[in-house]
PyMOL Python script that loads the backbone (N, CA, C, O; Angstrom):
from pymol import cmd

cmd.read_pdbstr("""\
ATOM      1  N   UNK A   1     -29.947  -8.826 -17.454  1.00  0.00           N
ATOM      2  CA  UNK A   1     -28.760  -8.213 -16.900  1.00  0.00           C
ATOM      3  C   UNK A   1     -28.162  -9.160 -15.852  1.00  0.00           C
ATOM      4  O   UNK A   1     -28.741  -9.679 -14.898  1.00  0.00           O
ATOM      5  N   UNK A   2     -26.881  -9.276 -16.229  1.00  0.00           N
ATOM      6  CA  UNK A   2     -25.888 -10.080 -14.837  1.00  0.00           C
ATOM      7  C   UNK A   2     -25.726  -9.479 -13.551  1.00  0.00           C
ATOM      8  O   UNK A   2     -24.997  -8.488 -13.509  1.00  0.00           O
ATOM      9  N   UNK A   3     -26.147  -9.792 -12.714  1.00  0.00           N
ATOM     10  CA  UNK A   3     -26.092  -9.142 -11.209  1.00  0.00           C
ATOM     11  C   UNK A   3     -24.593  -9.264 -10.989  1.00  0.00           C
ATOM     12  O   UNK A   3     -24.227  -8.279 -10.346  1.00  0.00           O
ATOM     13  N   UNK A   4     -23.565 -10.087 -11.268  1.00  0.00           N
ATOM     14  CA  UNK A   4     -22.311 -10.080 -10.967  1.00  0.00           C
ATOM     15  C   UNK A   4     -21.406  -9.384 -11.756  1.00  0.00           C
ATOM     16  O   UNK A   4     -20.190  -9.478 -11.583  1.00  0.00           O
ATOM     17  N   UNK A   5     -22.101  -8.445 -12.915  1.00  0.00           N
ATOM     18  CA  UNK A   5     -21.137  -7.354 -13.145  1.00  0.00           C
ATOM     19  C   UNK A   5     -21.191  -6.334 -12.379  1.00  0.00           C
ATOM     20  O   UNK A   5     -20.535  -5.385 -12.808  1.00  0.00           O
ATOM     21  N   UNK A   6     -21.890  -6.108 -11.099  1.00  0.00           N
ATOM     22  CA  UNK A   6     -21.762  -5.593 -10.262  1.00  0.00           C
ATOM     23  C   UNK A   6     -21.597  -5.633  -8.900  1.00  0.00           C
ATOM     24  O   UNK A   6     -22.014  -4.915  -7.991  1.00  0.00           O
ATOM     25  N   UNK A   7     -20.874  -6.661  -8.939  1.00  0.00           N
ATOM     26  CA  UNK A   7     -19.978  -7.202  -7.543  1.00  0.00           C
ATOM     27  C   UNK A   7     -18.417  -6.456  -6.960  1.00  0.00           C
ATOM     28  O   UNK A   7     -17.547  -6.565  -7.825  1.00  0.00           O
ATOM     29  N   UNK A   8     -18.014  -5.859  -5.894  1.00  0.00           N
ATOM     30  CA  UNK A   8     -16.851  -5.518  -5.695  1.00  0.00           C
ATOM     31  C   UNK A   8     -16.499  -6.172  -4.598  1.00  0.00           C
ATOM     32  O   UNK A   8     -17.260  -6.664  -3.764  1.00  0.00           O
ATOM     33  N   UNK A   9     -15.065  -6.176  -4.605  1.00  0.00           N
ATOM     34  CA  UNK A   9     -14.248  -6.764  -3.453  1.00  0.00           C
ATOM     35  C   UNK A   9     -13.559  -5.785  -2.838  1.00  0.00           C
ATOM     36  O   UNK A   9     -12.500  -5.373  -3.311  1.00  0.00           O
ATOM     37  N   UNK A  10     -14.083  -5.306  -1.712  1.00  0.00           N
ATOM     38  CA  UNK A  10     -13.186  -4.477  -1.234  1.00  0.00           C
ATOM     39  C   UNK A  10     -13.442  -4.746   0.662  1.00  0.00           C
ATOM     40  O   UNK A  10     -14.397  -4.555   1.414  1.00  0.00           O
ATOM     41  N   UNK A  11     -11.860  -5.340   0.870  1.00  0.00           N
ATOM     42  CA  UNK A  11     -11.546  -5.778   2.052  1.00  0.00           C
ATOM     43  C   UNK A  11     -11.984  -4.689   3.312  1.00  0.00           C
ATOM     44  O   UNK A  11     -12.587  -5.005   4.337  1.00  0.00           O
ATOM     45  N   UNK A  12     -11.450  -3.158   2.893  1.00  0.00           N
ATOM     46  CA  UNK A  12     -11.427  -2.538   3.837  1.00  0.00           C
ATOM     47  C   UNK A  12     -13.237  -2.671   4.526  1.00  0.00           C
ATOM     48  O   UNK A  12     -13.599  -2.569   5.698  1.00  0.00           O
ATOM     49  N   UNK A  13     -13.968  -2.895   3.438  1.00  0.00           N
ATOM     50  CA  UNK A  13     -15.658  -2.968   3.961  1.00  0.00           C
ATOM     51  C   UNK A  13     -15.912  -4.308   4.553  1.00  0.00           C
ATOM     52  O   UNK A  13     -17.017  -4.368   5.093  1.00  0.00           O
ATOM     53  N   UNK A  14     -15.179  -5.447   4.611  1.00  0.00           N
ATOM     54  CA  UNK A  14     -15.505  -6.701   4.797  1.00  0.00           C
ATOM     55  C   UNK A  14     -15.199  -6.760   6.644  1.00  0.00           C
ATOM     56  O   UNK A  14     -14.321  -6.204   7.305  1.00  0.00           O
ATOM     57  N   UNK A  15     -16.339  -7.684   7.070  1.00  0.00           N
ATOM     58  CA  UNK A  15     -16.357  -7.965   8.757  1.00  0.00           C
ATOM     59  C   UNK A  15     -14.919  -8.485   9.067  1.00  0.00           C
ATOM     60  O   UNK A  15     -14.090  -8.893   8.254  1.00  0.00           O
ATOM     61  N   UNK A  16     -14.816  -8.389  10.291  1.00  0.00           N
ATOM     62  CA  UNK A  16     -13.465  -8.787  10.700  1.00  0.00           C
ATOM     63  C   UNK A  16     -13.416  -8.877  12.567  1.00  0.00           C
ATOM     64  O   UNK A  16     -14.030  -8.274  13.447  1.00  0.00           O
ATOM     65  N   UNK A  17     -12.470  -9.835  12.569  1.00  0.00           N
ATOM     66  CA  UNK A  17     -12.411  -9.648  14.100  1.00  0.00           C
ATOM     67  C   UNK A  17     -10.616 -10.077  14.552  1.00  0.00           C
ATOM     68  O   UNK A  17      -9.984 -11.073  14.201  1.00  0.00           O
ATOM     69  N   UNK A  18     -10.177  -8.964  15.396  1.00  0.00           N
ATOM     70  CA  UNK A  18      -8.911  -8.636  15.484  1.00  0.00           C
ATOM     71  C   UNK A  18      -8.517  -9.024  17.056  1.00  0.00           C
ATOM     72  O   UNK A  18      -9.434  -8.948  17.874  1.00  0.00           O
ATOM     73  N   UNK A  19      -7.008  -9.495  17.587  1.00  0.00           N
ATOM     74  CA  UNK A  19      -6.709  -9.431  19.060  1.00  0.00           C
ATOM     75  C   UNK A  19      -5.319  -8.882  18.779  1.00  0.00           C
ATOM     76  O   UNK A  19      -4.589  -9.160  17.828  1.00  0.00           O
ATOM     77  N   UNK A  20      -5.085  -8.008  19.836  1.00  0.00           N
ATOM     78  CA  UNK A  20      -3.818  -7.619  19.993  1.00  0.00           C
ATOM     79  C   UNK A  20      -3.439  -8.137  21.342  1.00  0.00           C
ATOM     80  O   UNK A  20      -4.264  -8.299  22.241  1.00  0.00           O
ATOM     81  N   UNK A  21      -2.132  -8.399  21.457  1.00  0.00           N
ATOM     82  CA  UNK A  21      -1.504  -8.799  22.962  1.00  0.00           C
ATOM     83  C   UNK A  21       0.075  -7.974  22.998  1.00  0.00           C
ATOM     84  O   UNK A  21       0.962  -7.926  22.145  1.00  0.00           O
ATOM     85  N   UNK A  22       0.026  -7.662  23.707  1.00  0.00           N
ATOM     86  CA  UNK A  22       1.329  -6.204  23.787  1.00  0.00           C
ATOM     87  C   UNK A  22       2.112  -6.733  25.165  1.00  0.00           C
ATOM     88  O   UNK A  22       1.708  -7.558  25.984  1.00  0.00           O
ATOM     89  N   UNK A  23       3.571  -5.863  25.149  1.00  0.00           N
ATOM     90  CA  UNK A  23       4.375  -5.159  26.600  1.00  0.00           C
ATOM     91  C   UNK A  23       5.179  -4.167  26.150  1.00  0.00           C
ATOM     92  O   UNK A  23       5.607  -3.873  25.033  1.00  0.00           O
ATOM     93  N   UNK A  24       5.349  -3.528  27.658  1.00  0.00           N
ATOM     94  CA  UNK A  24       5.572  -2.309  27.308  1.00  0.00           C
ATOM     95  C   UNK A  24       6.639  -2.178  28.469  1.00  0.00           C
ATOM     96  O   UNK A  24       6.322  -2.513  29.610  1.00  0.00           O
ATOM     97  N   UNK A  25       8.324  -1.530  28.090  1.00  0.00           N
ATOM     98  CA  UNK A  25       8.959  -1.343  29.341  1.00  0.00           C
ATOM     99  C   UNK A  25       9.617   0.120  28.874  1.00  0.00           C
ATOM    100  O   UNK A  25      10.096   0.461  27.793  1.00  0.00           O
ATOM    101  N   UNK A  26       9.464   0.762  29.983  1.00  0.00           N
ATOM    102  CA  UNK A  26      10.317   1.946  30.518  1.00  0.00           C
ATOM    103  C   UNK A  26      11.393   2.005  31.307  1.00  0.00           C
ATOM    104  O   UNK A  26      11.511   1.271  32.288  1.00  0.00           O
ATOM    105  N   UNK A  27      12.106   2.713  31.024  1.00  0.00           N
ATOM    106  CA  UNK A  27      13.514   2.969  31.906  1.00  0.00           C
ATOM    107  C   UNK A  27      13.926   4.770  31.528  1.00  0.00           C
ATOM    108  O   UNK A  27      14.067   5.501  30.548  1.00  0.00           O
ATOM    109  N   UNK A  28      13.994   4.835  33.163  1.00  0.00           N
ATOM    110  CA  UNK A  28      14.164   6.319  32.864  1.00  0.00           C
ATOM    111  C   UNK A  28      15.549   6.465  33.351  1.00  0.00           C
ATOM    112  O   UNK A  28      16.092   5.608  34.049  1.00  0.00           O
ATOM    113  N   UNK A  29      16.150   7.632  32.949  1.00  0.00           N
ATOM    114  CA  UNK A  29      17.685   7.874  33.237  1.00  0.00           C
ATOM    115  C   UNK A  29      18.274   9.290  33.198  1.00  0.00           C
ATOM    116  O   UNK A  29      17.643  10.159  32.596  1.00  0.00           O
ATOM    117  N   UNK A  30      19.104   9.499  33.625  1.00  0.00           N
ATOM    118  CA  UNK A  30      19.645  11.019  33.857  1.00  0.00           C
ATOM    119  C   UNK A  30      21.139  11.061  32.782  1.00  0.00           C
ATOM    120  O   UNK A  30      21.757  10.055  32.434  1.00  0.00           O
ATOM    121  N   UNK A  31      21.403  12.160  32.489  1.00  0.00           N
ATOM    122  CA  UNK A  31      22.598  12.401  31.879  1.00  0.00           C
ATOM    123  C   UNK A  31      23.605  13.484  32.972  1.00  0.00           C
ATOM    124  O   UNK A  31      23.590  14.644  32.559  1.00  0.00           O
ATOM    125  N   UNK A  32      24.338  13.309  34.092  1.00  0.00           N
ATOM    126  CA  UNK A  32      25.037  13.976  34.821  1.00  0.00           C
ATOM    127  C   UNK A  32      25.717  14.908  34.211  1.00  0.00           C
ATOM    128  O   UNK A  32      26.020  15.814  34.987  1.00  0.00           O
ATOM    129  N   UNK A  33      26.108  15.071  33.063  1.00  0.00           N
ATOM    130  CA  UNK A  33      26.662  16.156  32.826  1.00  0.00           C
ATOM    131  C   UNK A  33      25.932  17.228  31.887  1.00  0.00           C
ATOM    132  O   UNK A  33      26.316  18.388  31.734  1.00  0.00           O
ATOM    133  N   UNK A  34      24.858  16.664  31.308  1.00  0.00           N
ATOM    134  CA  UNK A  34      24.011  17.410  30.355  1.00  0.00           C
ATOM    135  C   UNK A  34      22.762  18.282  31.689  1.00  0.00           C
ATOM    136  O   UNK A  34      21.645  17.974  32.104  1.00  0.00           O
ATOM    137  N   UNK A  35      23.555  19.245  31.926  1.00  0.00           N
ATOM    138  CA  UNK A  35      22.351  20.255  32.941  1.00  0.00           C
ATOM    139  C   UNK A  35      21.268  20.642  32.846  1.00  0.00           C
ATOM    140  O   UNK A  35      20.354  20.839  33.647  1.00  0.00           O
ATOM    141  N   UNK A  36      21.480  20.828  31.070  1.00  0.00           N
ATOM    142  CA  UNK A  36      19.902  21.151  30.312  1.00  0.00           C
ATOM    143  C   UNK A  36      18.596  20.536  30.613  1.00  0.00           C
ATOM    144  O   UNK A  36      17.442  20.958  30.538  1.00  0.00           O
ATOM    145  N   UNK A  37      19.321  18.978  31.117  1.00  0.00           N
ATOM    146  CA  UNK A  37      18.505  17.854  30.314  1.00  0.00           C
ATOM    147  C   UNK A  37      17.276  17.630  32.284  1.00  0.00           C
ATOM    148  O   UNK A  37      17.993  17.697  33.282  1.00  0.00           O
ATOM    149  N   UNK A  38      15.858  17.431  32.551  1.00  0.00           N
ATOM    150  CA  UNK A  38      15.718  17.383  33.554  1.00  0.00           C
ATOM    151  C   UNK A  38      15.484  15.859  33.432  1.00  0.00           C
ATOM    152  O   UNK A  38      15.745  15.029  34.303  1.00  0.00           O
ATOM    153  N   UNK A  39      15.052  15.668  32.446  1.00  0.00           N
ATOM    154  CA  UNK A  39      15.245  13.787  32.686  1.00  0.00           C
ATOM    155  C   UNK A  39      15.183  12.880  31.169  1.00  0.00           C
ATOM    156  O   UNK A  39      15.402  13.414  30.082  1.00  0.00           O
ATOM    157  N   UNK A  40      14.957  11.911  31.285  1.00  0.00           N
ATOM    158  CA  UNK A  40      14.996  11.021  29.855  1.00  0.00           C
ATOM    159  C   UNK A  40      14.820  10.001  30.167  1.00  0.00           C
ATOM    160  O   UNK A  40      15.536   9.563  31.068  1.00  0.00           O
ATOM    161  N   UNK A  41      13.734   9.092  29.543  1.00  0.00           N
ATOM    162  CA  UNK A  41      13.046   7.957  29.280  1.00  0.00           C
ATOM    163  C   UNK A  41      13.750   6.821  27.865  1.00  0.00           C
ATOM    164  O   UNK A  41      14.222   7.227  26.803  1.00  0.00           O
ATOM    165  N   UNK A  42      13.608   5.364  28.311  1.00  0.00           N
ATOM    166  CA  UNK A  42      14.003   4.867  27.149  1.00  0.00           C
ATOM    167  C   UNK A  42      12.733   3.827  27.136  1.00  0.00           C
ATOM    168  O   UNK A  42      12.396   3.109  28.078  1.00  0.00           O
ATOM    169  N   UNK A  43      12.078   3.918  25.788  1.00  0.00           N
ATOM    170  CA  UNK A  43      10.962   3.319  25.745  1.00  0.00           C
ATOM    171  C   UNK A  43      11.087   2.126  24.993  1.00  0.00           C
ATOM    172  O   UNK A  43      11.685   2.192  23.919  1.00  0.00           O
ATOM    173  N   UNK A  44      10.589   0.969  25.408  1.00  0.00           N
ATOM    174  CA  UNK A  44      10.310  -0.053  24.189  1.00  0.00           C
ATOM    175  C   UNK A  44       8.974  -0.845  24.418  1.00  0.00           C
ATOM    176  O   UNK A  44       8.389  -1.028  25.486  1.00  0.00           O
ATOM    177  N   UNK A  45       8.575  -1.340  22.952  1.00  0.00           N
ATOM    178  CA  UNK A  45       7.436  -1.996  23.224  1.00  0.00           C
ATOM    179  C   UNK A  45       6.899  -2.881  22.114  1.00  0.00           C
ATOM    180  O   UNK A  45       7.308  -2.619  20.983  1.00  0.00           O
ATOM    181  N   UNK A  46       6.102  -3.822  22.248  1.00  0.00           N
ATOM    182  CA  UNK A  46       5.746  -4.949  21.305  1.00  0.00           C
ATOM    183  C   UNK A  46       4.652  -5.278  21.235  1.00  0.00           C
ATOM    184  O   UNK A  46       4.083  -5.580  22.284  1.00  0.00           O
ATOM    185  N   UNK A  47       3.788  -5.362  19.711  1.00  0.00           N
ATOM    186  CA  UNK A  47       2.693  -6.099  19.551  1.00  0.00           C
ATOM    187  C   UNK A  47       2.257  -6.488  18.675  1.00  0.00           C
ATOM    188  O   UNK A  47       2.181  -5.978  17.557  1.00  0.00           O
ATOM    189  N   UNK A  48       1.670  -8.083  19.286  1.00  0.00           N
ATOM    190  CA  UNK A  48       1.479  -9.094  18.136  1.00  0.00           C
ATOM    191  C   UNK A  48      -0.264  -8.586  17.689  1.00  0.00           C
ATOM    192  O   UNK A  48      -1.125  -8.144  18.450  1.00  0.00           O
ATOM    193  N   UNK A  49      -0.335  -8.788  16.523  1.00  0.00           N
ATOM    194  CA  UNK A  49      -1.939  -8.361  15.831  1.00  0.00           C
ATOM    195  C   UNK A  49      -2.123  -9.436  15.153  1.00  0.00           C
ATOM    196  O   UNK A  49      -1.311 -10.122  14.532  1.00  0.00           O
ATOM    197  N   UNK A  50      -3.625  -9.591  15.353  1.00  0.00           N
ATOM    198  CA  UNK A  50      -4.029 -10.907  14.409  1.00  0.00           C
ATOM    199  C   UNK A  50      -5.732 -10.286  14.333  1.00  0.00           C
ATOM    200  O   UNK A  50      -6.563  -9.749  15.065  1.00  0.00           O
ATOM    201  N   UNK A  51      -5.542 -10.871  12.645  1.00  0.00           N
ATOM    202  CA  UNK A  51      -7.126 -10.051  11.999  1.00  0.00           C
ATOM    203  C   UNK A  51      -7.423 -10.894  11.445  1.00  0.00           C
ATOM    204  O   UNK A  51      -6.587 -11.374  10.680  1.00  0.00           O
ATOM    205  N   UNK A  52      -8.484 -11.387  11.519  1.00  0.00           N
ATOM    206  CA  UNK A  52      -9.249 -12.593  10.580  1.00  0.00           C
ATOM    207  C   UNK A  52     -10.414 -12.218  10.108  1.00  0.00           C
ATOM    208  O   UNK A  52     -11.381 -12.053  10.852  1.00  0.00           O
ATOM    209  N   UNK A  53     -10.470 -12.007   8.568  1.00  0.00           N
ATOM    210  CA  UNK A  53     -12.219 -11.861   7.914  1.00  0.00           C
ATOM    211  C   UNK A  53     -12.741 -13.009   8.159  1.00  0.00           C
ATOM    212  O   UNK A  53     -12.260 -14.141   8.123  1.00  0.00           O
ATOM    213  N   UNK A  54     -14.235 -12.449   8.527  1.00  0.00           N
ATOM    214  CA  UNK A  54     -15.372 -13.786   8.041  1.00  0.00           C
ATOM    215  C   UNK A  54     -16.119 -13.663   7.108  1.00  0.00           C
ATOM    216  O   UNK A  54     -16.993 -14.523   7.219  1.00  0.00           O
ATOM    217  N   UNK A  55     -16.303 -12.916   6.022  1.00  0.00           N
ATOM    218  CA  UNK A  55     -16.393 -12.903   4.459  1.00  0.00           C
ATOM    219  C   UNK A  55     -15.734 -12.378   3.698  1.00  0.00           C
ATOM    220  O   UNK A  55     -16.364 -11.765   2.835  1.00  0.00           O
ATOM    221  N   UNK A  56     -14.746 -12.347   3.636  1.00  0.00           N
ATOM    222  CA  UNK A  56     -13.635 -12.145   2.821  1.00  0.00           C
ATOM    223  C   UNK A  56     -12.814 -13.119   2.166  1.00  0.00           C
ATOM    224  O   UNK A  56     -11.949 -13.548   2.930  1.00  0.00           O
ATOM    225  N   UNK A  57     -12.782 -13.610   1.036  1.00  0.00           N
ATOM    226  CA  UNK A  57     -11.836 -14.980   0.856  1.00  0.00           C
ATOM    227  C   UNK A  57     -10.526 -14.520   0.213  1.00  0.00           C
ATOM    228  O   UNK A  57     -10.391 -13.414  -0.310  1.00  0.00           O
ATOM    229  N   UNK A  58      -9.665 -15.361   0.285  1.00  0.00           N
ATOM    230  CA  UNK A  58      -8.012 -15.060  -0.001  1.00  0.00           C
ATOM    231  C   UNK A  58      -7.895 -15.795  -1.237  1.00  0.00           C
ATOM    232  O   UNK A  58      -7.411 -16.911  -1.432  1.00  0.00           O
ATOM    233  N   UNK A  59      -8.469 -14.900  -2.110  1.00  0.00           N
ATOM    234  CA  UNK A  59      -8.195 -15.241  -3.964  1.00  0.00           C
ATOM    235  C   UNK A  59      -6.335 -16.004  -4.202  1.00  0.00           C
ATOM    236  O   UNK A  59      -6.079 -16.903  -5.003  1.00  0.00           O
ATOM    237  N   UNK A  60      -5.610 -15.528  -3.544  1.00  0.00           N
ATOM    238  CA  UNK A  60      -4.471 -15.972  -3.596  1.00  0.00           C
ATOM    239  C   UNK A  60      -4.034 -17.153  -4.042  1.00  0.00           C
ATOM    240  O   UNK A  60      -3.171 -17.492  -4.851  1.00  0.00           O
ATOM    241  N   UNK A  61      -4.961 -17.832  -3.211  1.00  0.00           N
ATOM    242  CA  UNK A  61      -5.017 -19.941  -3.151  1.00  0.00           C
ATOM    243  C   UNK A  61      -5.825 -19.764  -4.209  1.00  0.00           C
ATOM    244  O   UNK A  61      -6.632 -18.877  -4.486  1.00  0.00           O
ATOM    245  N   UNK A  62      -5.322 -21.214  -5.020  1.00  0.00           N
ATOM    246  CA  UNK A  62      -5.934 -21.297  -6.467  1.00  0.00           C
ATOM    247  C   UNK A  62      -6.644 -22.659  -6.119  1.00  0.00           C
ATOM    248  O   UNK A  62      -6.082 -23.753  -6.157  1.00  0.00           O
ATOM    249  N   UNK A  63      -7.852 -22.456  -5.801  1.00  0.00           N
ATOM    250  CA  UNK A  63      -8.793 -23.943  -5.459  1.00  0.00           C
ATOM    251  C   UNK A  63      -9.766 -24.345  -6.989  1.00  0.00           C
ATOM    252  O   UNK A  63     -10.185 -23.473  -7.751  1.00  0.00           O
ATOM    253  N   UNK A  64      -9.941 -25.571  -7.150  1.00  0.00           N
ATOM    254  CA  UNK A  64     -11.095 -25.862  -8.230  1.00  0.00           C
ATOM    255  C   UNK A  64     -11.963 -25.513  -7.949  1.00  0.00           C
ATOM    256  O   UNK A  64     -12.611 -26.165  -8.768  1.00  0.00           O
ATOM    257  N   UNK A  65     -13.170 -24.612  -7.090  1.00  0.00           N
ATOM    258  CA  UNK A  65     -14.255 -24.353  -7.202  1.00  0.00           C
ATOM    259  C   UNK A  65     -14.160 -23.340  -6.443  1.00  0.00           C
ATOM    260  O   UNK A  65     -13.825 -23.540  -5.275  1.00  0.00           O
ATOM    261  N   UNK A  66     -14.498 -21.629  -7.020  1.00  0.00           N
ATOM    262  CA  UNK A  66     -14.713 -20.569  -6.873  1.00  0.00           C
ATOM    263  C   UNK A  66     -15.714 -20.346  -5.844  1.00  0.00           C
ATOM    264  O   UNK A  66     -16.901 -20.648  -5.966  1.00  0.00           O
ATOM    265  N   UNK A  67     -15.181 -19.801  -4.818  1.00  0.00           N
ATOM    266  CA  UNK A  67     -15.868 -19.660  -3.401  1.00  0.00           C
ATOM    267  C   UNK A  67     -15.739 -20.736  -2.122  1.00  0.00           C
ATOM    268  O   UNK A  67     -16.356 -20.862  -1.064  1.00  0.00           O
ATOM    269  N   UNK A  68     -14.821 -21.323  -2.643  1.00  0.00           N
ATOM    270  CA  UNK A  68     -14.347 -22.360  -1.121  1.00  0.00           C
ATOM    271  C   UNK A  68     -12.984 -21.736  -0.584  1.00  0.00           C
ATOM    272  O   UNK A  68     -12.462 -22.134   0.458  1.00  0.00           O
ATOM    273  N   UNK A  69     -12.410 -20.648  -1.441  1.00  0.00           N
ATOM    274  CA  UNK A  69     -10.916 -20.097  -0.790  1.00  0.00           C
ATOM    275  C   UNK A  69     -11.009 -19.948   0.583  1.00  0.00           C
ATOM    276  O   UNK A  69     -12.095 -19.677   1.096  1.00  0.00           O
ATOM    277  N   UNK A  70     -10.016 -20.089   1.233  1.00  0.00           N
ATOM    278  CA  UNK A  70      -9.751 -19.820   2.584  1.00  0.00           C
ATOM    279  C   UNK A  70     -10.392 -18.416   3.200  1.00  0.00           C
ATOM    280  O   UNK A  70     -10.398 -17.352   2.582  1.00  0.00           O
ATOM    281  N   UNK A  71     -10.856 -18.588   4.351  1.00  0.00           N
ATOM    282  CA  UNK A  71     -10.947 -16.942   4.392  1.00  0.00           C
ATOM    283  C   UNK A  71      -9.758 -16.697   4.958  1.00  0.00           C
ATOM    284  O   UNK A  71      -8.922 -17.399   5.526  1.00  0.00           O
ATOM    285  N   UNK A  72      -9.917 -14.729   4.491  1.00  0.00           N
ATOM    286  CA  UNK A  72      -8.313 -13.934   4.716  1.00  0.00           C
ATOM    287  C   UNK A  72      -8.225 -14.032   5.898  1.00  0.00           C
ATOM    288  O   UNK A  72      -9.208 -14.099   6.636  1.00  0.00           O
ATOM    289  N   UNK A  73      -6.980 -14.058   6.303  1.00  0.00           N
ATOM    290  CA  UNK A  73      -6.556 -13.578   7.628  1.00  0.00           C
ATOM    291  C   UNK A  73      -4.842 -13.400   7.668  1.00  0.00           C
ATOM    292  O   UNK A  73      -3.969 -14.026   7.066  1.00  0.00           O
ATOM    293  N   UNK A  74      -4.757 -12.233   8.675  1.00  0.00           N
ATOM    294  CA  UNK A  74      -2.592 -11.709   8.654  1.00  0.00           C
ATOM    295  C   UNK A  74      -2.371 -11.403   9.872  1.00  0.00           C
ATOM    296  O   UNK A  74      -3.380 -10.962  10.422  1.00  0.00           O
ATOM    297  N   UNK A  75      -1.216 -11.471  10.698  1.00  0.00           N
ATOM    298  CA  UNK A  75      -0.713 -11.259  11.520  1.00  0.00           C
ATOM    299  C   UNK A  75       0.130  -9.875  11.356  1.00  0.00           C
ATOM    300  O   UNK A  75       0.576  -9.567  10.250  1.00  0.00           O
ATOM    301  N   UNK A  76       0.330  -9.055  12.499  1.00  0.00           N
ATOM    302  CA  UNK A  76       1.182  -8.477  12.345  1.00  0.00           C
ATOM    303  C   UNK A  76       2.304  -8.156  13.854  1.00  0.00           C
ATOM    304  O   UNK A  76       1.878  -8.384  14.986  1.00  0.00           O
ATOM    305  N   UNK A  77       3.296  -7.779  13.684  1.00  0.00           N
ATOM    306  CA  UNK A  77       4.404  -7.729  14.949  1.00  0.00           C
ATOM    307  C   UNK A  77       4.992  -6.170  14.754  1.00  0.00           C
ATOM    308  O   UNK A  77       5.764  -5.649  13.948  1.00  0.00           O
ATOM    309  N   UNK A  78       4.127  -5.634  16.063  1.00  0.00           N
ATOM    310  CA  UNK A  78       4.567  -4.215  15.675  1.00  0.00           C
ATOM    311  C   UNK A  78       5.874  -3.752  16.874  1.00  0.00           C
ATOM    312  O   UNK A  78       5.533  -3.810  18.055  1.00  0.00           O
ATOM    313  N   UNK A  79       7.298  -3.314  16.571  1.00  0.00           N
ATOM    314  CA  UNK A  79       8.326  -3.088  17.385  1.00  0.00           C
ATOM    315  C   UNK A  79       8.276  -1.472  17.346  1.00  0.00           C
ATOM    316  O   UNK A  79       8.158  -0.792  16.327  1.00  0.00           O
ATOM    317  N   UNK A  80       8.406  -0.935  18.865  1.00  0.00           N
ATOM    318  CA  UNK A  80       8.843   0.804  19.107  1.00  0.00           C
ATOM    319  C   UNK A  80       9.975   0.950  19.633  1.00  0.00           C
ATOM    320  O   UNK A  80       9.982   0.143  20.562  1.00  0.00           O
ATOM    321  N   UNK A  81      10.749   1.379  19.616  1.00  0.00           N
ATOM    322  CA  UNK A  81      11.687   2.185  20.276  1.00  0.00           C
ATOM    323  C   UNK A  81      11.791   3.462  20.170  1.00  0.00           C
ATOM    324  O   UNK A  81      11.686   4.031  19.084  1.00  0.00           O
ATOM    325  N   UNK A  82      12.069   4.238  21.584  1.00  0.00           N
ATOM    326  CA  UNK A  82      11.777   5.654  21.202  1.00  0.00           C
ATOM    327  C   UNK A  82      12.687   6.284  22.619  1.00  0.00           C
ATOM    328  O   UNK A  82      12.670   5.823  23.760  1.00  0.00           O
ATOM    329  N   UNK A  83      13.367   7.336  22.162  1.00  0.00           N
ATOM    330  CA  UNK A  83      13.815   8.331  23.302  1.00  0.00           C
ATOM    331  C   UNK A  83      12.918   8.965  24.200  1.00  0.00           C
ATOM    332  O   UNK A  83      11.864   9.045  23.568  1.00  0.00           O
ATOM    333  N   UNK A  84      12.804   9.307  24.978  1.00  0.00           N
ATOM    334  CA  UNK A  84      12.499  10.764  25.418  1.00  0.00           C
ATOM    335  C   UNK A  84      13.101  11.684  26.586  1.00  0.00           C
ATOM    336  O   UNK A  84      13.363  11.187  27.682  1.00  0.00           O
ATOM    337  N   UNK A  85      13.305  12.993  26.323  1.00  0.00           N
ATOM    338  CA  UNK A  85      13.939  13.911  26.407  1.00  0.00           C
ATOM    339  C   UNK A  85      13.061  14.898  27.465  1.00  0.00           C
ATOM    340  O   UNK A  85      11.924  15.030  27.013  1.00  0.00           O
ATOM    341  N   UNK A  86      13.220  15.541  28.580  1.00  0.00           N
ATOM    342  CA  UNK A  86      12.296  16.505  29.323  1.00  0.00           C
ATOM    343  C   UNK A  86      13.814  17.625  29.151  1.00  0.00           C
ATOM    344  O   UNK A  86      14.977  17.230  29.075  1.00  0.00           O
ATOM    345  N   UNK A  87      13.364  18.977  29.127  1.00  0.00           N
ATOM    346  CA  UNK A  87      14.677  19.836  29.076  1.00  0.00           C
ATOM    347  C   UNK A  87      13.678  20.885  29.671  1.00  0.00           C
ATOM    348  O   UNK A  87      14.065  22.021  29.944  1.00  0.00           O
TER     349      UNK A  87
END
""", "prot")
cmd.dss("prot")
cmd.show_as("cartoon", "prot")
cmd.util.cbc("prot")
cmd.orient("prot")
């Protein structure tokens, strides 16, 4: 029996090591004529993500010898903007 017909690839199980680096600004503000309103926030914020497997390889790249692929790794840039409202 082939031991590698029972091999799976599945990333979500594979080691990994991640950094996030963020900012975050607030500004709060009034609406003078809206009476309802007791206050309101304007939010924004940013963050860069970076995840790198250390056994995981990135099948993607087409190399001559099976098992030297790069290992995976992705960035990501996450943007918020958001209201908020106190009434």
């Amino acid at each position: 029996m082939n031991a590698q017909n029972f091999l799976a690839r599945d990333r979500e199980l594979a080691a990994f090591h991640s950094n996030t680096f963020g900012a975050t600004a607030s500004r709060q503000f009034m609406i003078p004529r809206a009476t309802w309103m007791t206050k309101g926030t304007l939010n924004a914020s940013y963050d860069r993500m970076h995840f790198s497997y250390s056994d995981y390889r990135d099948l993607r790249v087409q190399v001559r010898t099976p098992g030297t692929e790069p290992l995976y790794a992705f960035d990501a840039d996450v943007m918020q903007l958001f209201v908020s409202i106190w009434f």
